[in-house]
C-alpha positions as CSV (number, residue, x, y, z in Angstrom):
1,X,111.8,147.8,102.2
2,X,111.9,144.5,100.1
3,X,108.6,143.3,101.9
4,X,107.0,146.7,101.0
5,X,108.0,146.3,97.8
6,X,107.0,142.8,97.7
7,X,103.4,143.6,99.0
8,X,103.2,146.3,96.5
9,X,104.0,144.2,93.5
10,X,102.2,141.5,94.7
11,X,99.0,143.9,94.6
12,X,99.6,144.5,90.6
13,X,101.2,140.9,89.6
14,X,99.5,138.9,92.3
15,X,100.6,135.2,92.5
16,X,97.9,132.3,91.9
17,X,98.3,129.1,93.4
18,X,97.9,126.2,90.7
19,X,95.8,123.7,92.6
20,X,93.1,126.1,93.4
21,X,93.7,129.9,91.5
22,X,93.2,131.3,94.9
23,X,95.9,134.3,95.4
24,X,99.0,132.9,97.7
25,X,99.6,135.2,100.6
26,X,102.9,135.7,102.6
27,X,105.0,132.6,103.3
28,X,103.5,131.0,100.7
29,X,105.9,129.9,97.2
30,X,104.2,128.3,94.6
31,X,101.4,126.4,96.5
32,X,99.4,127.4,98.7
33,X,98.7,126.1,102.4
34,X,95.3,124.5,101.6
35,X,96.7,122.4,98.9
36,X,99.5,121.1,100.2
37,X,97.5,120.4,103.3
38,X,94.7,118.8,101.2
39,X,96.7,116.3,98.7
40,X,96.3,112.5,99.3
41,X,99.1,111.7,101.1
42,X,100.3,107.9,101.3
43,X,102.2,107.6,104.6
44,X,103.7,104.4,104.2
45,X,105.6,105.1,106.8
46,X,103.0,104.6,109.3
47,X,102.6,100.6,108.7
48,X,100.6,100.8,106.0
49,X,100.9,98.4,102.6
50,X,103.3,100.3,100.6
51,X,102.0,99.6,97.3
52,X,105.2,100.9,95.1
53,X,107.1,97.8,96.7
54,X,104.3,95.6,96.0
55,X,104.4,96.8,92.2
56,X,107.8,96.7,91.6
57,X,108.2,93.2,93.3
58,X,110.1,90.5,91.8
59,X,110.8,93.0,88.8
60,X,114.4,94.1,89.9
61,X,115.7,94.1,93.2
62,X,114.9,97.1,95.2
63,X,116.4,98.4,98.4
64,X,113.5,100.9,99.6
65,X,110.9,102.9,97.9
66,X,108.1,105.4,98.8
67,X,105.5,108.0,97.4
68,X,104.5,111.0,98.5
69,X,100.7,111.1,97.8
70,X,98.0,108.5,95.7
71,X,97.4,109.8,92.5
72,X,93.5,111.0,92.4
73,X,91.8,111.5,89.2
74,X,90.8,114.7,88.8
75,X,92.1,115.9,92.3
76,X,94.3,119.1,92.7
77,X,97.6,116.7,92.7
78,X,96.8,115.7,88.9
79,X,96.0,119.4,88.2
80,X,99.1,120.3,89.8
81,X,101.5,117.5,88.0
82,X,99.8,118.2,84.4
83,X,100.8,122.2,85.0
84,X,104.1,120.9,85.9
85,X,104.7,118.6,83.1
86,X,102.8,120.9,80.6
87,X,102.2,124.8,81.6
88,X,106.0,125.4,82.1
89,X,105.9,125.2,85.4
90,X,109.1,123.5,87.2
91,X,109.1,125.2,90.1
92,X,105.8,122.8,90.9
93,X,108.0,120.0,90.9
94,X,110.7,121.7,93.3
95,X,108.0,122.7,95.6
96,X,106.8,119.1,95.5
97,X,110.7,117.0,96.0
98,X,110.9,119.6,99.2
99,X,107.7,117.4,100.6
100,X,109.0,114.3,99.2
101,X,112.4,114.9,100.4
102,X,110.9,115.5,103.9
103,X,108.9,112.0,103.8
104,X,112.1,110.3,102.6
105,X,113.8,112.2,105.7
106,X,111.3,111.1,107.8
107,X,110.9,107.0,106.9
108,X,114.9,107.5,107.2
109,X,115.5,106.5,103.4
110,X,118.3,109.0,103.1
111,X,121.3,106.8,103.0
112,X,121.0,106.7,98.9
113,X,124.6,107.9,97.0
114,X,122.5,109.9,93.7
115,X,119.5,111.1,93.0
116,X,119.2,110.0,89.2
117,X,115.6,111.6,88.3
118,X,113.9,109.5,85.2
119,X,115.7,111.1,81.9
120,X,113.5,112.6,79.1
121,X,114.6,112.3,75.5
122,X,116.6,115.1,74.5
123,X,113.7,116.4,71.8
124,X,110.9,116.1,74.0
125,X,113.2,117.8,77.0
126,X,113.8,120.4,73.9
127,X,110.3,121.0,73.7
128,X,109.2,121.2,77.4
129,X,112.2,123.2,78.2
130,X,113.2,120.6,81.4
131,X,112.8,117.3,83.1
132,X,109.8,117.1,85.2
133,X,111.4,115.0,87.5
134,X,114.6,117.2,87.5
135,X,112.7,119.6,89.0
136,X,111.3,117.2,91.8
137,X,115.0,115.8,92.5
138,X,115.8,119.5,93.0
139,X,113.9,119.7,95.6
140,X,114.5,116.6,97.0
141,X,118.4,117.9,97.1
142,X,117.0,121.1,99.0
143,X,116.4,118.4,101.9
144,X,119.0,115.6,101.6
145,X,122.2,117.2,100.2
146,X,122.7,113.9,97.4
147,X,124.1,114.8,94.2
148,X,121.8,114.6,91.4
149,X,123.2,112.9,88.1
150,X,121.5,113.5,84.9
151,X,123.9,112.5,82.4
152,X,124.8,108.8,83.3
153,X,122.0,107.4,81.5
154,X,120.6,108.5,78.4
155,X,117.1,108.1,77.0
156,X,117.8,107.3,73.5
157,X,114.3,106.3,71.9
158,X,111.4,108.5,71.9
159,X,108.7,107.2,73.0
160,X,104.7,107.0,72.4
161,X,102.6,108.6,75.4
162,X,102.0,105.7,78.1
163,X,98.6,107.3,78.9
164,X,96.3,104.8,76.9
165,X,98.3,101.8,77.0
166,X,98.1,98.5,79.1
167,X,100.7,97.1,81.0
168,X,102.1,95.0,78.3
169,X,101.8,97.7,75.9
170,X,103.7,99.9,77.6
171,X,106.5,97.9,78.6
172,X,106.8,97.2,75.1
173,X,107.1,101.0,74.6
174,X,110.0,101.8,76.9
175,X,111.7,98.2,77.3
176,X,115.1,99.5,75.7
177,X,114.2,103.4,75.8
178,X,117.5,103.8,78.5
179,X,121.2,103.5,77.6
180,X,124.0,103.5,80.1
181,X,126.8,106.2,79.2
182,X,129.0,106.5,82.5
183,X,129.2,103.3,83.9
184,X,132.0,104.7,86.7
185,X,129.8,107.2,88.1
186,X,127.2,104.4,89.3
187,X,129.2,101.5,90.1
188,X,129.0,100.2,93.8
189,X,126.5,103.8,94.5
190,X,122.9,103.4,96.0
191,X,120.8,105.1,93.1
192,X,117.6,106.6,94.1
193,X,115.3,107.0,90.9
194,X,113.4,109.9,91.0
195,X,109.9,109.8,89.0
196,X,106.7,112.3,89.4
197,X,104.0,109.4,89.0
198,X,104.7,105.3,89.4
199,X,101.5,103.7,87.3
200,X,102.4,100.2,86.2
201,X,106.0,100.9,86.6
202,X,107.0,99.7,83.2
203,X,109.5,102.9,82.9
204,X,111.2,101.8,85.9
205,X,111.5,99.1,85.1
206,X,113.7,99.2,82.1
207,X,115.6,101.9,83.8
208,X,116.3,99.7,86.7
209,X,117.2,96.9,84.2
210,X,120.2,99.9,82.5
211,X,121.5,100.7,86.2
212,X,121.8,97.1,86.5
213,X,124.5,97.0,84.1
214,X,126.9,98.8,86.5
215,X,128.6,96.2,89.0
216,X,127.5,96.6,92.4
217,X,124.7,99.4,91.6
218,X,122.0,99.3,94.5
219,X,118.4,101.2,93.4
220,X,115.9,102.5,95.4
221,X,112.9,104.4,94.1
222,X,110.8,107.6,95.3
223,X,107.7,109.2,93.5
224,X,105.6,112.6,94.7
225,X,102.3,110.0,93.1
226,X,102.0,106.1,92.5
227,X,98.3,105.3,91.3
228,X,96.4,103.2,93.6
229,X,95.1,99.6,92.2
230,X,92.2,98.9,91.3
């Protein structure tokens, strides 16, 4: 009766996928089959140069780390992150961690304590109504049963957009954006930082530099995008 029901709704108040508009048919949540099949997934599991340790190297020690896909201008992953982050649109991100939390399953980086996802300011959390990469660490929990913290750390400054700026520019915009409240709840864990896109990695950066400041705090980092050099 509920698939009826379903089928019959679904004809008035059909369901659109956000990568491509196409309608989503049965089985399928909030993306379809053809997206998730066509995004430009990394693998760095499968021996190839995993260019989020290569960033982040030599700028605080880091256990593992991984992303999902390459971020592609103008592909359907930037459509479907910019919907996420902008069109109110959270379940994106929880459809997204699932896949991520599956990769992370898979390259058998799953022995992390938290999940601490990249903290918004309160006003601009205000504003979008959520954490983007809450949502993503939501799903990732769907997977790998971690506890997600969100209350630790604190983002106390608010910040400029990182879009436009260089490297040294935006470290300078986020370089003591993070402040450390619960110092118990991280000490001696594994900490995997949760982000939706890795670009210079300035932001994680200065968040890894706040864990820090709990004894014995180990960090590892996933992404669902890290943008490829050029």
């Amino acid at each position: 009766v509920k698939y009826i029901g379903d089928c019959v709704l679904g004809l008035f108040y059909p369901h659109y996928c956000p990568g491509c508009g196409n309608p989503l048919v049965k089985g399928e949540k909030f993306i379809c089959t053809g997206c998730i099949l066509d995004l430009p997934y990394a693998y760095f599991n499968n021996s190839r140069k995993n260019i989020v340790s290569e960033l982040l190297f030599g700028r605080f020690k880091i256990e593992k780390a991984n992303s999902l896909c390459y971020f592609v201008k103008n592909g359907k992953l930037q459509k479907l992150l910019h919907k996420l982050k902008y069109e109110n649109s959270p379940e994106i991100g929880k459809e997204l961690g699932i896949y991520l939390g599956q990769e992370l399953e898979k390259t058998e980086m799953n022995d992390f304590d938290i999940i601490l996802p990249v903290p918004l300011h309160p006003k601009k959390q205000k504003i979008r109504g959520y954490n983007q990469s809450e949502a993503i660490a939501q799903g990732i929990y769907q997977i790998i049963n971690k506890p997600i913290d969100t209350t630790s750390i604190q983002r106390v400054q608010f910040t400029e957009t990182q879009t436009k700026k260089n490297k040294f520019e935006r470290w300078d915009n986020v370089k003591d954006i993070f402040e450390l409240k619960k110092t118990e709840n991280i000490e001696n864990k594994h900490i995997l930082i949760v982000d939706d896109v890795i670009t210079t990695g300035s932001t994680l950066e200065a968040l890894a530099n706040t864990i820090n400041k709990a004894e014995g705090a180990k960090i590892s980092v996933a992404s669902v995008a890290v943008a490829k050099k050029m």
